[in-house]
C-alpha positions, -999 to 999 in steps of 0.1 A, spaced: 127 -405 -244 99 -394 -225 81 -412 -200 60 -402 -169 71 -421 -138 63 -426 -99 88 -422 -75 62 -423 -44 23 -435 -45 -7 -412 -40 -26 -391 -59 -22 -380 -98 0 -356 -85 27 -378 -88 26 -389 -120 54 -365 -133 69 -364 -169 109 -372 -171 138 -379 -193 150 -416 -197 168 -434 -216 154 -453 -247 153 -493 -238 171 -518 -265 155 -549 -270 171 -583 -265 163 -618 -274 125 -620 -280 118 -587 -278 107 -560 -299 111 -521 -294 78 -502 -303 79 -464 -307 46 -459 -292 15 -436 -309 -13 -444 -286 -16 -454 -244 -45 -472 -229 -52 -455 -194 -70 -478 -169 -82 -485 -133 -48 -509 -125 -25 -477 -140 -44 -457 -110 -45 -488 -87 -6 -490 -92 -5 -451 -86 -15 -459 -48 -1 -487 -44 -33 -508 -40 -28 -530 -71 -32 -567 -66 5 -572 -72 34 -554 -60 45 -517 -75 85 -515 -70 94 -476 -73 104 -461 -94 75 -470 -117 62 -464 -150 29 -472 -154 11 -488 -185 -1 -520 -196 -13 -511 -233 5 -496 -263 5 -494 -295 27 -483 -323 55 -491 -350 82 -514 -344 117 -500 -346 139 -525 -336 140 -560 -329 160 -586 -300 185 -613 -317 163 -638 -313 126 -623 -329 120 -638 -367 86 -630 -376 84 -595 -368 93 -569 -390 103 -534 -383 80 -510 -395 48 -532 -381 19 -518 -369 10 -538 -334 -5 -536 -304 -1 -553 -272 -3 -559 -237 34 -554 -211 36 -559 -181 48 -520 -175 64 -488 -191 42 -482 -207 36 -447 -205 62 -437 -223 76 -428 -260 91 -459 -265 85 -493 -250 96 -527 -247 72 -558 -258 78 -595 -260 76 -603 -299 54 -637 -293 23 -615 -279 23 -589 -305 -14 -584 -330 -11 -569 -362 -30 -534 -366 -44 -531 -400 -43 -504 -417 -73 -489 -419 -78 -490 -380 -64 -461 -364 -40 -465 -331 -62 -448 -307 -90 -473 -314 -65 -511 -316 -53 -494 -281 -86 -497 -269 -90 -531 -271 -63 -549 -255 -68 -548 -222 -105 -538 -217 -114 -555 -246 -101 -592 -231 -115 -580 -200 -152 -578 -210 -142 -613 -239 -130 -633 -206 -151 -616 -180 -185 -628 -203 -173 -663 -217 -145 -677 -202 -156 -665 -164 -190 -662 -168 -196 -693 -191 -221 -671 -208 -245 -696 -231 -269 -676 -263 -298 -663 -252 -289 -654 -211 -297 -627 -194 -265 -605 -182 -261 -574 -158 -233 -550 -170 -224 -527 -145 -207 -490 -154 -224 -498 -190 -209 -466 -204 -173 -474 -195 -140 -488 -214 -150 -526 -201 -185 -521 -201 -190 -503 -235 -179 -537 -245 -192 -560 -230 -225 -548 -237 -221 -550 -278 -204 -585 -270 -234 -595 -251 -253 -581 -281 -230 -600 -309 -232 -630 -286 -270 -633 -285 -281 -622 -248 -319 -622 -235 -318 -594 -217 -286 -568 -215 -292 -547 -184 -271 -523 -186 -263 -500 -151 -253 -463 -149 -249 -434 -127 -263 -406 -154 -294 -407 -185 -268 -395 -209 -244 -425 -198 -278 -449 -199 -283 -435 -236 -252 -448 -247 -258 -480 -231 -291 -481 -248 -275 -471 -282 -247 -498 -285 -271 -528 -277 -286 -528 -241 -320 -542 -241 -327 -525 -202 -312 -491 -182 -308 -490 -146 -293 -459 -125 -276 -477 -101 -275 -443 -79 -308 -450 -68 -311 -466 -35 -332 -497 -48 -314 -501 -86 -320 -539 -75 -354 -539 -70 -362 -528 -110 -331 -555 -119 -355 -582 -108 -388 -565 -121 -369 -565 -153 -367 -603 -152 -400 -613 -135 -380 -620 -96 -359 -643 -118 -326 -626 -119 -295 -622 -143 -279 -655 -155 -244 -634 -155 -238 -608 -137 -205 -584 -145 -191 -565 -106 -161 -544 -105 -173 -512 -80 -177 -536 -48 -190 -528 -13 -225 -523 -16 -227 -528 -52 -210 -567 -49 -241 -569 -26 -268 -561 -40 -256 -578 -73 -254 -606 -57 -297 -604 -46 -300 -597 -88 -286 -634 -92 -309 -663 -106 -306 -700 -100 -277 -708 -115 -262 -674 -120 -223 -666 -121 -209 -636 -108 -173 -623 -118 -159 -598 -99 -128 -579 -121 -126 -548 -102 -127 -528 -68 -134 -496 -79 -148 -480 -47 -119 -495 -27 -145 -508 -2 -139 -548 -1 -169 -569 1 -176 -600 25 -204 -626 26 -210 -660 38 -201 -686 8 -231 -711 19 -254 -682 7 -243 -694 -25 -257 -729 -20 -294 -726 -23 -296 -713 -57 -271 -729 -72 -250 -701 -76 -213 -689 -81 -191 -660 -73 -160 -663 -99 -129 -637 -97 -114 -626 -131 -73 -613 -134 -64 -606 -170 -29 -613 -165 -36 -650 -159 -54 -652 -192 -24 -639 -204 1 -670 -194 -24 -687 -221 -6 -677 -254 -34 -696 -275 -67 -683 -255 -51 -646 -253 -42 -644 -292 -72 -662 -306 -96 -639 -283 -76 -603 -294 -79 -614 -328 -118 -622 -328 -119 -587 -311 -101 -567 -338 -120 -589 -363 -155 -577 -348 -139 -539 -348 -126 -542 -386 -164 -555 -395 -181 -526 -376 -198 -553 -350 -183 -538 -321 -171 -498 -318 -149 -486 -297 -159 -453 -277 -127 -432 -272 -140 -408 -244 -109 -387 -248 -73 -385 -259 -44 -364 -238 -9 -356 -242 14 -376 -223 23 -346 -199 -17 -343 -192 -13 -377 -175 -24 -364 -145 -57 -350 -159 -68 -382 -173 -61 -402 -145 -86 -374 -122 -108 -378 -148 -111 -417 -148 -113 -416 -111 -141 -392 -110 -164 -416 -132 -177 -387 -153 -164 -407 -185 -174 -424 -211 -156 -448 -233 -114 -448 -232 -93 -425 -220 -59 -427 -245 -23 -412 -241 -6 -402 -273 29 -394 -266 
């Protein structure tokens, strides 16, 4: 099979296509001939060797696939070959063929297209957990969505919409990215490449602040985020995108009332019950046209490379997919 693999981190230079062999599943797993890749931030962050956990090369990366089953472990009874599923692993991804435990596996309906149940995995559960379980997000809050036009925050902002928000301020670094923002449920649009992007936060809600406030660039951003916070407010920090780590004095915290929360999917995922009952409602909001996924692009699994430059440059919009 084909699969793109690191043998040394850095750039998307070396992501490079090779020849592998095709895994065989054992015991619970399944084998999934793969028809659409999620790419995201940790597939980069693995790239360079930043990610929050350990990258042993050789690597292939990719957390999200979808596809038919073609062969199952000795052990898996409820799956049957031919299924259309979609899931989160660990790795390998990025490849023809991958290798899934059976128990985590959701059903792809028909009439939803790969590219589309591929998006919602891993950003999906991301902007689910990152408003609810982290940010204990209550009807009719107000909630700060940074990098609105994005995989994780296209999402969260029709979530915040289905889930009954105040206000849904939605932050980006471009009108046409604010548009879409605006379009898919935001109530607000901030550029957040102007200097004082916090300053018109608050005006939006009268000095107040955000009950819920979503981070993932960090540096400067985590900061003044954390000056858009009203009594009471949570903020959940599930990314580093600018690489720049951000410190501050907890006791701020105290006056208001306040909380700074961190959010890693995986963790979510050692909950069988919360992780399956959460993808489900997900693809239940997709199949009844509450919530759209935005595919800002599909590539070839030898243009690897390219999307990964393009993610990194922050000049899309939506998800970036992989079809082998």
């Amino acid at each position: 099979m084909k699969a793109i693999q690191i043998e040394q981190y850095g750039g998307p230079e070396v992501l490079q296509l090779v020849e592998l062999e095709k895994p065989t599943p054992h015991g619970y797993e399944v084998l999934i001939e793969v028809k659409a890749i999620g790419v995201n931030y940790a597939d980069t962050a693995r790239r360079e060797g930043a990610y929050v956990l350990p990258t042993p090369l050789p690597f292939i990366p990719g957390a999200e696939v979808a596809g038919v089953v073609v062969a199952v472990g000795d052990k898996v009874k409820n799956v049957a070959i031919g299924s259309r599923v979609v899931t989160l692993i660990s790795q390998n991804g990025y490849a023809e063929y991958a290798i899934a435990d059976s128990r985590f596996l959701i059903p792809v309906p028909e009439d939803t297209s790969f590219e589309t149940a591929v998006a919602i995995p891993l950003q999906g559960l991301s902007a689910y957990h990152v408003i609810k379980t982290m940010g204990q997000f209550i009807e009719g809050e107000s909630i700060l969505i940074h990098a609105s036009a994005g995989g994780v925050g296209s999402l969260a902002v029709q979530l915040a919409r289905i889930w009954k928000a105040d206000k849904i301020i939605a932050t980006a670094s471009s009108s046409e990215k604010l548009s879409l923002a605006m379009e898919l449920g935001a109530t607000h649009g901030v550029d957040y490449t102007k200097s004082d992007w916090e300053k018109e936060v608050l005006q939006i809600t009268e000095g107040r602040g955000v009950d819920v406030a979503l981070e993932m660039v960090g540096g400067e951003v985590f900061y003044k985020t954390l000056k858009c916070l009203a009594p009471f407010g949570r903020l959940v920090i599930y990314g580093v995108a600018s690489g720049e780590q951000a410190r501050f004095y907890p006791s701020s915290l105290m006056a208001k009332n306040q909380s700074v929360v961190g959010f890693f999917l995986p963790q979510i995922m050692k909950k069988q019950q919360l992780f399956q009952s959460s993808l489900q409602e997900l693809l239940q909001f997709v199949a009844s046209g509450e919530l759209k996924v935005t595919i800002g692009g599909t590539y070839s699994l030898s243009e690897a490379m390219t999307a990964h430059r393009l993610l990194q440059s922050r000049q899309t919009k939506g998800k970036l997919v992989l079809i082998p």
